[in-house]
N, C-alpha and C positions, 0 to 999 in steps of 0.2 A: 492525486498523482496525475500523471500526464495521461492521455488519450492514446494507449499507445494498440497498433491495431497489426504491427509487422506478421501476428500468426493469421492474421486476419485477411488479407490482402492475395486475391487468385492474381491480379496485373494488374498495370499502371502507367502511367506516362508521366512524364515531368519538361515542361517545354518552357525555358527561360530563352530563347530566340529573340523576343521581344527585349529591348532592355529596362530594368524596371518593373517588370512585371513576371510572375510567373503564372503558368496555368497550368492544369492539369488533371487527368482522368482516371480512378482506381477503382477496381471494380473488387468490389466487398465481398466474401462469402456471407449467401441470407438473404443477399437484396438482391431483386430482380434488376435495378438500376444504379450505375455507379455514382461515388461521389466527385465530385467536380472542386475545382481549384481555381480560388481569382483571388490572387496575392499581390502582397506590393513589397518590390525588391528583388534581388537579384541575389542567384545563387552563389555556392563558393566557384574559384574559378576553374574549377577543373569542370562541371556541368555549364559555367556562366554562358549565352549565348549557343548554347546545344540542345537539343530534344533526347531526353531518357525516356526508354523502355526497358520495362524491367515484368518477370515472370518469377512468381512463387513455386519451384520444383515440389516444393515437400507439400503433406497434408494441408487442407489449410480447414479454420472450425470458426462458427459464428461467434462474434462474443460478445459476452452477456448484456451489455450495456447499447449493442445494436441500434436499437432505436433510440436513443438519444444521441446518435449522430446524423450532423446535420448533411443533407442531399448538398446544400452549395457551400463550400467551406470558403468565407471571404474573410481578409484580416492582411497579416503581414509574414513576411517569409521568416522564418528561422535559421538556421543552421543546415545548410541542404550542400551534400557532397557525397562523390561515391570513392573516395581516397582518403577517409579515415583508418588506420591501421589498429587491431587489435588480434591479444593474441587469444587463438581457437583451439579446445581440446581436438585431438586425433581421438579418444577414445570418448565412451557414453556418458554423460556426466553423472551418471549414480558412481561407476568407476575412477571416474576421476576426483569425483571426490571421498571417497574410499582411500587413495592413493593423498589424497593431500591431508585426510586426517593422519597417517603415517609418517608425518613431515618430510614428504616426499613430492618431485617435480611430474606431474601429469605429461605425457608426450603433447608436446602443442605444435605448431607454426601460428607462423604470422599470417592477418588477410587481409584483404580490403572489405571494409566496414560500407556498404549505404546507408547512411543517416539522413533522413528526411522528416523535419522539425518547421510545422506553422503553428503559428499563434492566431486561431480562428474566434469569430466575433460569438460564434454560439456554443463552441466544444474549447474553449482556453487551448493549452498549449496540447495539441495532436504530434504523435510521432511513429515513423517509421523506422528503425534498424534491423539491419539484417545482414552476416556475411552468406545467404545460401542463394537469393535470390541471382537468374540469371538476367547480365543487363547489355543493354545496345544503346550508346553514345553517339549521335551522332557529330557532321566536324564540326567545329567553334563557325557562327556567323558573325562571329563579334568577341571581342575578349576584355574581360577588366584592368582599365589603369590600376596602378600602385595604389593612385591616391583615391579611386573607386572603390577598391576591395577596404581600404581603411576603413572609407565611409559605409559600405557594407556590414562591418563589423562591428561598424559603433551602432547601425541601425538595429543588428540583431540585440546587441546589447540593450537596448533603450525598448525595444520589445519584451525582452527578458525582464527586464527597470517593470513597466507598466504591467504585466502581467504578474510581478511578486506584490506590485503594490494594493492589488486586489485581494491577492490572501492575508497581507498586511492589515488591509480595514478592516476584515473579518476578525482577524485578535482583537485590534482597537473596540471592534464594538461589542465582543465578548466583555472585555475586561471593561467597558466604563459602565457592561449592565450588571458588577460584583460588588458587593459588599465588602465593606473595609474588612478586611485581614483581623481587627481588634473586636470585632464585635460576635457575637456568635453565629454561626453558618446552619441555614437546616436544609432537608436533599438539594432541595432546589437550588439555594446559592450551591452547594458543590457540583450540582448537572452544568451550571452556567460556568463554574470553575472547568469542568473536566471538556464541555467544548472549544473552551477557549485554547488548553490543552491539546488538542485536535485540530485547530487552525493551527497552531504553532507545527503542530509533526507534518501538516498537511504541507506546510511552506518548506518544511527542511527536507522532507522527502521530496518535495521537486526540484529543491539548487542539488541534492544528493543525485540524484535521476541525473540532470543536467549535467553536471562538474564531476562527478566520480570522487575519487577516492583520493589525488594525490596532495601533495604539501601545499601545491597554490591553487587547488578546488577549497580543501582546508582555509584558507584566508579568502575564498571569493564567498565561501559558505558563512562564516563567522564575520564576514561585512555583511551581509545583506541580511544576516539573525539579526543583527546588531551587537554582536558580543564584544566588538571591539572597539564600541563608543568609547571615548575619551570621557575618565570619572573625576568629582574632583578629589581632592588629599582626603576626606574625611569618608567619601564615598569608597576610598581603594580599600582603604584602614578597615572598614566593616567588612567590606566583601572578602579579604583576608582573614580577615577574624572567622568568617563564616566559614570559610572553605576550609581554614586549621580545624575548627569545631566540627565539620563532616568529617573531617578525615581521623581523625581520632574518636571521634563517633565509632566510624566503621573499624578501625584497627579493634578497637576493644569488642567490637561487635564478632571480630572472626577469630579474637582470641576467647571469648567464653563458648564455653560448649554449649551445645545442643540444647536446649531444654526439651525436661521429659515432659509428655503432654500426660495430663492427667485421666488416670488410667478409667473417672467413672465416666470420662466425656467419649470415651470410644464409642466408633458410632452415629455417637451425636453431631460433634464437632470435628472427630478426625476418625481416621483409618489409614495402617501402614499397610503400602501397596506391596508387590512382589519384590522390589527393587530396594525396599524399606524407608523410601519417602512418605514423609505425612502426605494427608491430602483431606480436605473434606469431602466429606461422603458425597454430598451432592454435584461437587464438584469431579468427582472421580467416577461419580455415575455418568455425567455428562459427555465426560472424556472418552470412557468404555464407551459407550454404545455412538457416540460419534465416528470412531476409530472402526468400530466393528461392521460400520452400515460402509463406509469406505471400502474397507476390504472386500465386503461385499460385493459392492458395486464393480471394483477390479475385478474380481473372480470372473464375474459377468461378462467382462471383454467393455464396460462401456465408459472405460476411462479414458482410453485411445481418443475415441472423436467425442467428448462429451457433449451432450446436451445442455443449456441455458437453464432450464427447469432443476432439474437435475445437480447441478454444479452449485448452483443456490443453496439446496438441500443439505447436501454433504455440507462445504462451505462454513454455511452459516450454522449450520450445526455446529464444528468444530470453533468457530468463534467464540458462539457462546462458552463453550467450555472451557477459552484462553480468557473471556469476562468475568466467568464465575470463581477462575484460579484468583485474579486480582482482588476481587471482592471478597473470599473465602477463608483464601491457604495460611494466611496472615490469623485468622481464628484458629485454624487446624496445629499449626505448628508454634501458637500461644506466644504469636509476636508482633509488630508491624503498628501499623498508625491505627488505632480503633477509635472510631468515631462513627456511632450509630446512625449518624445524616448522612454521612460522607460512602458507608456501605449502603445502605439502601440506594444512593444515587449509581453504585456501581452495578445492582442489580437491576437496578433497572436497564440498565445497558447492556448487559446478557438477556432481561425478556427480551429486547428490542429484534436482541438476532432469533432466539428463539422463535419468533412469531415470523421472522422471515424465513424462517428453515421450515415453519409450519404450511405458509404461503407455495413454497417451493415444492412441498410435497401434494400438497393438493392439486399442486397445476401437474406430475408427476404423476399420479393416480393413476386418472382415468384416459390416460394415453397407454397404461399395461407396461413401461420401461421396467419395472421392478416385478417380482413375481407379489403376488397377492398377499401373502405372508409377512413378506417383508415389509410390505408398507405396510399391514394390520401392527404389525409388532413396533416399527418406526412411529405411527402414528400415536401408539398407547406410549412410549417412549416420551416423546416429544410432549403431551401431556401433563404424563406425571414430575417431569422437569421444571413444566412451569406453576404448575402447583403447588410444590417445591419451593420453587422461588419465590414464590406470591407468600407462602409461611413462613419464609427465610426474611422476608421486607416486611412484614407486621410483626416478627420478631423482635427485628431490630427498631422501629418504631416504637414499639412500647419501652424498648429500652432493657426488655429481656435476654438472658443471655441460660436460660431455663429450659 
């Protein structure tokens, strides 16, 4: 996903004066020294030929990824204006969305939006949005033709082009290191499958980030997936066929009930929570004590301005437990795609976070953030989970299901 730093950012400047170039200065929370701006291209015209200054009124928190942003950010301008309009809750958003589960309208108005989007040569597509920050315009020294701001936009476009086509090869070179579809698959062909997986969400969550939500993001988004390639006749015929066979797949899937899970797997395989959702056990352990080191941590007051160390922990705690649902619950509630290579690959993708929840806590430790307790009990937690999982992956290796 994009580089995005707007909670990030104590002040800044944006100077397209120059025409053709932009430059610029934003001073980070974390870093002693700010990061710098040498762009090519020119902004939209309401900044084009101006110097913006702009200040962060609210909190502002390090984050996490800090040091992999670059001190000089060089590349090409993006989408840069402080006249985008969007509309802002008047109330807190826990409440307003409280009010929108009730199919109800939240009190809003309208605002002016700062979007500040470069495509840098070390950090890909960085971006700033914000309607809170306070800003200073200075007057135009210059302003864009008609037929400049076109060329502007096809620029930013063609930026946007180059920059999808990086995550682009990344699929491509997923998918030419897989295995035919007809031959049998073991973890590792489905690890190669499930990143490949992961480049594709990585690409649609950026045109999604980028284009939003409406009818003609929906067709800028399904051009550049490629879903709206032209098939030929024999090609359209299958992919209908396919799509009638899902869909009556799934109709009869939500017309059969529930199946009962087998009462001597309780435990093993599953356990009904309070709600009376299946879960498997391991994965419903993961979940509790994820949830519960959370609330913890609120109680503490130290969710307000989190900590890097810290945020990791919780975090990747809670990941693993949305890895182990995907890998598991499909055991638990005796349904889903079972294929002994294809779990193992997904558990392994829960140690992955596990071990970084593990990392997170140890660098957490011995700075005292947590009372000593908590992390003695966090850290036997965090343990026996992967323990757990390491017997859960030579389970299904052997092809046991015992």
């Amino acid at each position: 996903m994009a580089f995005r730093i707007h909670n990030n950012v104590i002040r800044g400047e944006i100077d397209n004066r120059t025409k053709g170039l932009v430059r610029g200065t934003i001073w980070i929370e974390g870093r002693a020294e700010p990061i710098t701006l040498d762009l090519e291209g020119n902004t939209h015209p309401d900044l084009a030929g101006c110097l913006l200054t702009f200040k962060n009124p609210g909190p502002c928190v390090t984050h996490p990824n800090l040091e992999s942003l670059a001190t000089e950010q060089r590349g090409t301008v993006g989408d840069m204006t402080a006249a985008r309009k969007e509309h802002v809750f008047d109330v807190p958003f826990e409440e307003a969305y409280s009010i929108l589960n009730q199919n109800k309208i939240p009190p809003e108005h309208i605002a002016n939006v700062l979007y500040l989007e470069w495509f840098s040569q070390s950090n890909g597509r960085v971006v700033i949005e914000s309607t809170d920050y306070n800003l200073t315009i200075s007057a135009h020294e210059w302003q864009l033709t008609p037929e400049e701001d076109a060329q502007r936009a096809a620029d930013v476009t063609q930026a946007m082009i180059e920059f999808l086509k990086k995550l682009t090869d990344s699929i491509e070179q997923h998918k030419r290191d897989q295995k035919d579809y007809e031959e049998p698959w073991n973890e590792h062909d489905y690890e190669r499958f499930l990143k490949e997986s992961d480049a594709r969400a990585d690409k649609y969550g950026e045109l999604l980030d980028k284009f939003g939500h409406s009818d003609e993001a929906e067709e800028k988004i399904a051009d550049a997936m490629g879903w709206n390639q032209e098939l030929t006749d024999e090609e359209s015929e299958e992919r209908e066929k396919w799509i009638e066979e899902m869909n009556r797949a799934c109709e009869e899937a939500l017309n059969e009930p529930e199946p009962e899970p087998d009462p001597h797997r309780e435990g093993i395989d599953w356990v009904r929570t309070e709600d009376g959702d299946l879960r498997h056990p391991l994965q419903h352990a993961c979940f509790e004590n994820a949830m519960n080191l959370w609330h913890e941590v609120k109680a503490l007051g130290l969710s307000e301005n989190p900590d890097n160390d810290l945020t990791t922990l919780v975090s990747e705690f809670q990941i693993a437990g949305a890895k182990l649902a995907g890998a598991l619950n499909g055991v638990a509630r005796g349904e889903g795609f079972h294929d002994n290579a294809f779990t193992v690959a997904c558990l392994k993708r829960a140690l992955d976070h596990l071990h970084k929840a593990q990392a997170g806590l140890e660098a957490v430790a011995p700075r005292k953030l947590l009372p000593n307790d908590l992390i003695t009990e966090t850290r036997r937690q965090l343990f026996d989970i992967r323990e757990r999982v390491l017997e859960q992956m030579e389970r299904f290796r052997r092809g046991s299901l015992g």
